[in-house]
Backbone as numpy.savetxt, mean C-alpha at the origin, in Angstrom:
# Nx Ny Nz CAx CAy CAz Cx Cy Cz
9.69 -16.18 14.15 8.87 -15.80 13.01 8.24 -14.45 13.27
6.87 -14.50 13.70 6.39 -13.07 13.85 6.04 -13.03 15.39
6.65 -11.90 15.86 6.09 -11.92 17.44 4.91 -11.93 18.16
3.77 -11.05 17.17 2.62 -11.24 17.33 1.84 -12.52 17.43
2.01 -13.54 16.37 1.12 -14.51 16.38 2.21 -15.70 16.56
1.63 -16.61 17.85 2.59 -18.02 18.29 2.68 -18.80 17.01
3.60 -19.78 16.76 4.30 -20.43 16.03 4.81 -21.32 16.75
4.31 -22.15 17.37 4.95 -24.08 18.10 5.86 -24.34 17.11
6.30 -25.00 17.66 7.14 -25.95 16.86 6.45 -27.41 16.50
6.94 -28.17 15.04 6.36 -29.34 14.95 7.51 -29.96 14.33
8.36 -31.40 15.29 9.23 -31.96 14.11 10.24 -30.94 13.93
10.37 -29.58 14.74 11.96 -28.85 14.24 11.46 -27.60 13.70
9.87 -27.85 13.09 10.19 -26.52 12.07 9.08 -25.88 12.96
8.89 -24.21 12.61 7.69 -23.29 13.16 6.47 -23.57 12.17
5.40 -23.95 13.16 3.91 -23.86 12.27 3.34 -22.30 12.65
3.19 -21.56 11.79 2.17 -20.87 12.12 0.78 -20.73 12.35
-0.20 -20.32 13.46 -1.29 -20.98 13.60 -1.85 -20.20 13.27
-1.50 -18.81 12.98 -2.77 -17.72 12.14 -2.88 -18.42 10.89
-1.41 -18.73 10.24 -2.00 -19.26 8.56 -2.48 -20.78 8.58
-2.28 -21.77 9.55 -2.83 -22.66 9.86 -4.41 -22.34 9.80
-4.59 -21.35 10.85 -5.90 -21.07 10.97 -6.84 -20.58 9.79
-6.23 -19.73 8.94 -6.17 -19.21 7.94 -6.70 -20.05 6.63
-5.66 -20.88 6.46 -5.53 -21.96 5.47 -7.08 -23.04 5.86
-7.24 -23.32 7.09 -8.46 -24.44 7.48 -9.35 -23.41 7.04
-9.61 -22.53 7.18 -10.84 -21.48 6.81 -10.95 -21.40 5.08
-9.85 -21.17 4.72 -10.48 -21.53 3.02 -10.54 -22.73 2.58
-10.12 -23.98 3.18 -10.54 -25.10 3.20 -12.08 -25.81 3.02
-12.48 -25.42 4.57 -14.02 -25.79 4.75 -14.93 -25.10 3.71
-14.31 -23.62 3.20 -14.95 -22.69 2.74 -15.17 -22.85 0.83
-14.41 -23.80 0.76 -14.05 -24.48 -0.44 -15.06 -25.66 -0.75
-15.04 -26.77 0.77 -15.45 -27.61 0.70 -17.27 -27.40 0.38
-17.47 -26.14 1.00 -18.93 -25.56 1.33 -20.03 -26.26 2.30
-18.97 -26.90 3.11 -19.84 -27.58 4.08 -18.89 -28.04 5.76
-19.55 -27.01 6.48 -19.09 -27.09 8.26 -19.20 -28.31 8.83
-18.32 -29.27 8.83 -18.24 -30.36 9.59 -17.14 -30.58 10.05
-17.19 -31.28 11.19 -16.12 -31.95 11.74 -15.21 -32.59 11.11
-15.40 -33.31 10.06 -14.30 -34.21 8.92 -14.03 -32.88 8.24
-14.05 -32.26 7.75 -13.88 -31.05 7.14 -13.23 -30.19 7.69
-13.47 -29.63 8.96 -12.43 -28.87 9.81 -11.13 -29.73 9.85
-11.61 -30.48 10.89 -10.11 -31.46 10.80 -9.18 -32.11 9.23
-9.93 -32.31 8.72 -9.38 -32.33 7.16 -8.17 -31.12 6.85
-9.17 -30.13 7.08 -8.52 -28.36 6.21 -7.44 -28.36 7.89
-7.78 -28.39 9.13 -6.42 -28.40 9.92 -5.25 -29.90 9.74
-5.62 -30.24 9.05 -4.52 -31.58 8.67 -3.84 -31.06 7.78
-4.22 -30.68 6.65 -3.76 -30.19 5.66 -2.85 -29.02 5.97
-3.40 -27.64 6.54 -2.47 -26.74 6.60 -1.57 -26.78 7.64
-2.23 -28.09 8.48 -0.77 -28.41 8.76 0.44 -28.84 8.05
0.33 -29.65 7.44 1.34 -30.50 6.56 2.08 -29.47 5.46
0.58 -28.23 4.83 1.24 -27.30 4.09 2.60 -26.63 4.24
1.89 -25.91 5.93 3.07 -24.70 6.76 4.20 -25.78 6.69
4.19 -26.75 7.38 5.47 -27.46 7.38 6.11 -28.07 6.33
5.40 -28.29 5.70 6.52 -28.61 4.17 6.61 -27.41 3.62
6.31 -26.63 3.33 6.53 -25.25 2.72 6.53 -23.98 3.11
7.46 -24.06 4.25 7.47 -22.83 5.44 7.72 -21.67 4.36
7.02 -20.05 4.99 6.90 -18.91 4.75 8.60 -18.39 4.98
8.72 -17.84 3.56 10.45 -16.82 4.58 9.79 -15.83 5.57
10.92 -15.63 5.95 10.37 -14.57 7.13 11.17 -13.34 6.23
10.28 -12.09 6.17 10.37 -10.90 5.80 9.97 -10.11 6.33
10.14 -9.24 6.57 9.99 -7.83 6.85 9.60 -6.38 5.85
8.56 -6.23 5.76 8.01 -5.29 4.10 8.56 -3.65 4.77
9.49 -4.17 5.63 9.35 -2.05 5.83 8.75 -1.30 6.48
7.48 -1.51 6.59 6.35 -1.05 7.10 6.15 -0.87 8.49
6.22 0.71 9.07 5.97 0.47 10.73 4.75 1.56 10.73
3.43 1.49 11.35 2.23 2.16 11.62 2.22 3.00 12.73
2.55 4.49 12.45 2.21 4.94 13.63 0.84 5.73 13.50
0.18 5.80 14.43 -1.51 6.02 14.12 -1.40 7.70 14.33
-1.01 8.30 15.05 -0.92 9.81 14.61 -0.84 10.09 13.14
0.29 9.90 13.19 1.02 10.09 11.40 -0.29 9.67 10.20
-0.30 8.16 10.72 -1.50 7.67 9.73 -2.98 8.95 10.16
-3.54 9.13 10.80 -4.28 10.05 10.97 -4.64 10.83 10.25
-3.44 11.69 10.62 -2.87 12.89 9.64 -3.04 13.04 8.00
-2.18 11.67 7.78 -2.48 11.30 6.36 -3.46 10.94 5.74
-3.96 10.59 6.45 -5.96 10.31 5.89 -6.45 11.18 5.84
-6.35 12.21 6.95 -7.47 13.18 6.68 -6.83 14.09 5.62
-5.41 13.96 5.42 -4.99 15.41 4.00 -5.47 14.37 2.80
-5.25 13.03 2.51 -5.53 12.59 1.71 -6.88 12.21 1.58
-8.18 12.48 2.27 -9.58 12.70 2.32 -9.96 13.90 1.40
-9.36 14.87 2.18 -9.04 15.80 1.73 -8.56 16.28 -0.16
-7.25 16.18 -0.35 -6.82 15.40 -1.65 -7.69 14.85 -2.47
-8.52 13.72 -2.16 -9.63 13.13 -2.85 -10.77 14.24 -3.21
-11.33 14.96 -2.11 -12.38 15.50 -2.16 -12.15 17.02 -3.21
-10.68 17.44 -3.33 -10.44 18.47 -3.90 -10.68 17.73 -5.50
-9.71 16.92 -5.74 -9.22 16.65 -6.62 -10.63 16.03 -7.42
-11.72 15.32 -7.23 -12.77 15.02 -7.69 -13.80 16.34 -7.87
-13.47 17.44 -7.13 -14.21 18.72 -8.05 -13.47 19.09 -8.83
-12.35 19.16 -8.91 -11.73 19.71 -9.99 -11.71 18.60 -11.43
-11.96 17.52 -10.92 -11.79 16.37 -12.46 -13.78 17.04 -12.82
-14.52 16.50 -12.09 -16.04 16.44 -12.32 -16.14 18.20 -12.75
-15.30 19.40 -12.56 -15.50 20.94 -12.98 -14.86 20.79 -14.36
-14.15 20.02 -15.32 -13.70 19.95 -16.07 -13.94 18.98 -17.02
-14.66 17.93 -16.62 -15.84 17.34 -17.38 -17.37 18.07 -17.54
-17.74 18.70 -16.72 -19.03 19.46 -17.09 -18.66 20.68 -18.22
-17.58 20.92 -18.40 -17.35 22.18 -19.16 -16.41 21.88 -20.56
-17.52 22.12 -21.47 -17.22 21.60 -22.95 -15.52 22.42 -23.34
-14.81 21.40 -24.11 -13.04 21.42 -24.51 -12.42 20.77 -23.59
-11.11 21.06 -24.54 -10.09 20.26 -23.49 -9.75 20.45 -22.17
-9.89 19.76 -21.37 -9.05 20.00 -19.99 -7.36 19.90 -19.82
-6.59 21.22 -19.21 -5.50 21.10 -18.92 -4.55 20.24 -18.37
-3.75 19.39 -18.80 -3.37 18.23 -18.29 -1.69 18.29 -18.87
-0.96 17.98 -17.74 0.69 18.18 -17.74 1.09 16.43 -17.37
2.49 16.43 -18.22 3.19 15.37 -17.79 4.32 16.05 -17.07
4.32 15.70 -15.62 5.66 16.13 -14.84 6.62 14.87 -14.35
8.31 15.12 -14.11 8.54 14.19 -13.83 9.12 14.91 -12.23
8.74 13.27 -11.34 8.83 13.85 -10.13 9.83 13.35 -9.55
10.97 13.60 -8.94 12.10 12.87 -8.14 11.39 12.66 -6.54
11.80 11.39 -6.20 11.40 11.02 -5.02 12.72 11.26 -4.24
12.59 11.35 -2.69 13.83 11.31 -2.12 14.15 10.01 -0.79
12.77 8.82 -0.95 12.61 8.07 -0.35 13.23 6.66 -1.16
14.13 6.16 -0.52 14.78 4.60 -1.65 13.82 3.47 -1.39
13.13 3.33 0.01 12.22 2.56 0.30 11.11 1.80 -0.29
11.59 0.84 -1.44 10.42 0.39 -2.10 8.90 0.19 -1.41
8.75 -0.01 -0.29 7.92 -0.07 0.40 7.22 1.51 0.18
7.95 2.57 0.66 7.50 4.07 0.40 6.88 4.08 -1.25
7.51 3.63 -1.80 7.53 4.38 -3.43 6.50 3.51 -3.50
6.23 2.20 -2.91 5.09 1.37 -3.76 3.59 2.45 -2.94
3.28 2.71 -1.87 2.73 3.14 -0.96 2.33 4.57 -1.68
3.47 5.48 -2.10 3.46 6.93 -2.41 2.51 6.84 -4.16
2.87 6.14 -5.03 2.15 5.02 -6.46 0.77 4.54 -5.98
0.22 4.39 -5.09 -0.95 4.02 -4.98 -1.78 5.02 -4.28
-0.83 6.04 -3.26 -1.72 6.98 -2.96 -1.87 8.16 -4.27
-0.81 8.40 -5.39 -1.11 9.17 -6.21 -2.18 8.78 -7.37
-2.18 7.52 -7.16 -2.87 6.98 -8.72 -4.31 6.76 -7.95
-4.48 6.84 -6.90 -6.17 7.05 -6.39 -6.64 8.38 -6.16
-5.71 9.28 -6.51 -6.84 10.51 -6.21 -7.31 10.73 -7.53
-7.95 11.11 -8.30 -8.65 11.58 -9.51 -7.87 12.41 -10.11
-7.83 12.48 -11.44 -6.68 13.31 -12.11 -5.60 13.17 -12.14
-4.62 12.04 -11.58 -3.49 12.12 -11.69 -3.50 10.39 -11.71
-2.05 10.36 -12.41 -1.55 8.92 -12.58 -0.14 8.64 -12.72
0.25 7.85 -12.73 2.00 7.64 -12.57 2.19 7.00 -13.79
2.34 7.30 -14.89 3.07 6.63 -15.86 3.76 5.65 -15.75
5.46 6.76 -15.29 6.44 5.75 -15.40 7.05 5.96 -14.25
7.83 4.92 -13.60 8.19 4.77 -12.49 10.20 4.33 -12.72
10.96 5.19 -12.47 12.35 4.78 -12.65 12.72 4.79 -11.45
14.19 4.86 -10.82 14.72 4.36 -9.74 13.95 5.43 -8.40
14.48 6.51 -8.67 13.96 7.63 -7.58 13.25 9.03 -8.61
12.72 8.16 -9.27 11.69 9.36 -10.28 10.94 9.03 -10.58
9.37 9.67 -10.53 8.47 9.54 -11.27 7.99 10.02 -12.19
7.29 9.25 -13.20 6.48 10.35 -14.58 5.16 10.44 -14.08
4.44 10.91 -13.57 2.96 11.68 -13.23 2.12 12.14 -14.54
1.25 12.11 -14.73 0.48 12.58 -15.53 -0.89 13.19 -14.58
-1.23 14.75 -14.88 -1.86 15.32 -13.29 -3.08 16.10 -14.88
-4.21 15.67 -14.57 -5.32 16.29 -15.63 -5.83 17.41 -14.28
-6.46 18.32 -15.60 -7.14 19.72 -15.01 -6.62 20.65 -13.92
-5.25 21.29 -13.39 -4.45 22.17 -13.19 -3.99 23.03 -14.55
-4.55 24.31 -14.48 -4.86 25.15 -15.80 -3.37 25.71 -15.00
-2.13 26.09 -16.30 -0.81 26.53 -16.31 0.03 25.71 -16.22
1.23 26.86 -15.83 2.46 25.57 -15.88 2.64 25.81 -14.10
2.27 24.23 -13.72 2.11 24.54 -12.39 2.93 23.41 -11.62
4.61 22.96 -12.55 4.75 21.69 -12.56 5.91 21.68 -11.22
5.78 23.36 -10.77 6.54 23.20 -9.58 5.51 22.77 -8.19
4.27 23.54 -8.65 3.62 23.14 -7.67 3.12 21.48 -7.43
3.45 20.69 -8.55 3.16 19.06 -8.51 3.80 18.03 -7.64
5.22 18.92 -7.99 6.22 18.21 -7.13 6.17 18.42 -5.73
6.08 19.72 -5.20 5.56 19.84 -3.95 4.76 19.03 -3.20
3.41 19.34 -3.97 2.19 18.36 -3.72 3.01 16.75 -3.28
3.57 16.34 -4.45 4.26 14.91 -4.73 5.17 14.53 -3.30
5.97 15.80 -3.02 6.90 15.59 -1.89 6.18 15.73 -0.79
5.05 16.43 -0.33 4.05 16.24 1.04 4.07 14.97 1.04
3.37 14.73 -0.38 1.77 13.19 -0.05 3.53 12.14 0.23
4.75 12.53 -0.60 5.86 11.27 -0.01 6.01 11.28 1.75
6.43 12.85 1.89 6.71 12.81 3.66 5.71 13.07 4.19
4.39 12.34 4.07 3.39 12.08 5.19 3.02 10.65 5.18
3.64 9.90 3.73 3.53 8.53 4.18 4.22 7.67 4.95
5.88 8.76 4.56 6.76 7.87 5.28 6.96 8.23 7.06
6.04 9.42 7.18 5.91 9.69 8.25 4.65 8.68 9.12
3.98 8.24 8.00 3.03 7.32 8.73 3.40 5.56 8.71
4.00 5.48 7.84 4.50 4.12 7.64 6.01 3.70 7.65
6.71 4.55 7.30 8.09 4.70 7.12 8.88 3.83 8.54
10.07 2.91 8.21 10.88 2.80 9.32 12.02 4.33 9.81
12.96 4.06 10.99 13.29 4.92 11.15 14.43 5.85 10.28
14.86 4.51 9.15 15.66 4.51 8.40 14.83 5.88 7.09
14.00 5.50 7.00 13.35 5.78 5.70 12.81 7.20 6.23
12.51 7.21 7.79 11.97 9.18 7.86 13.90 10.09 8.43
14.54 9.22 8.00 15.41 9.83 8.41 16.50 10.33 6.82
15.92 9.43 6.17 16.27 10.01 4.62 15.46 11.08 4.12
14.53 11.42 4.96 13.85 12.64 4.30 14.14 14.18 5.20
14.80 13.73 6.31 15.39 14.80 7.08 14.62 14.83 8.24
């Protein structure tokens, strides 16, 4: 199952004892009362759960290297901190604010990446992902005054190859070169 956390065996099949452990904790936490019949109750139960209704085993893609991640926090700290003067400089100042729909090609297939790259764009301020097709995105980026829709994609292709540089398997930083 997972190498990190033991998994005995019970009867043939793997229990896991983090979600064992896991599962007794929203149990008692349910019950709203710490007792002994209650612990043992919620560990009876997730016992019987894990084993009648074992977890597939999957793999989301996802490998953490803490440099990389580093890196990416602080440009995307960064990112945040730009991007919220420029939304809050364009709300203090009466008319419309400049706002482009670009569409962005990704070059990562990694649903894991694309879900990851969609949540780091749609949290910085001013920008949002519309629409999402196979290896393209529709972006919608408020307050960048011109046509600046080469510079979006750029932007778009960093914030992609610093995630997959921080999370990416070897498969997925090797599709980006």
């Amino acid at each position: 199952m997972n190498r990190w956390w033991p998994a005995p065996r019970l009867l043939g099949r793997q229990v896991p004892l983090m979600m064992v452990a896991w599962l007794t904790l929203v149990w008692v936490t349910l019950w709203g009362d710490l007792s002994v019949g209650n612990v043992l109750g919620g560990l009876a139960t997730a016992i019987v759960v894990t084993w009648l209704l074992p977890m597939p085993v999957t793999d989301p893609g996802i490998r953490i290297r803490p440099v990389a991640l580093a890196g990416f926090l602080v440009t995307f700290g960064w990112d945040l901190i730009v991007s919220t003067a420029r939304v809050v400089f364009w709300v203090a100042h009466p008319g419309q604010p400049p706002s482009q729909v670009v569409r962005v090609p990704l070059r990562t297939t990694s649903e894991a990446m694309v879900v990851l790259v969609l949540v780091a764009l749609t949290t910085v301020p001013g920008s949002l992902v519309l629409e999402v097709y196979e290896r393209e995105l529709v972006l919608h980026v408020l307050g960048r005054p011109g046509d600046v829709a080469d510079d979006i994609r750029a932007d778009v292709a960093q914030v992609e190859r610093r995630i997959v540089r921080a999370f990416g398997t070897r498969r997925d930083r090797e599709e980006l070169g």
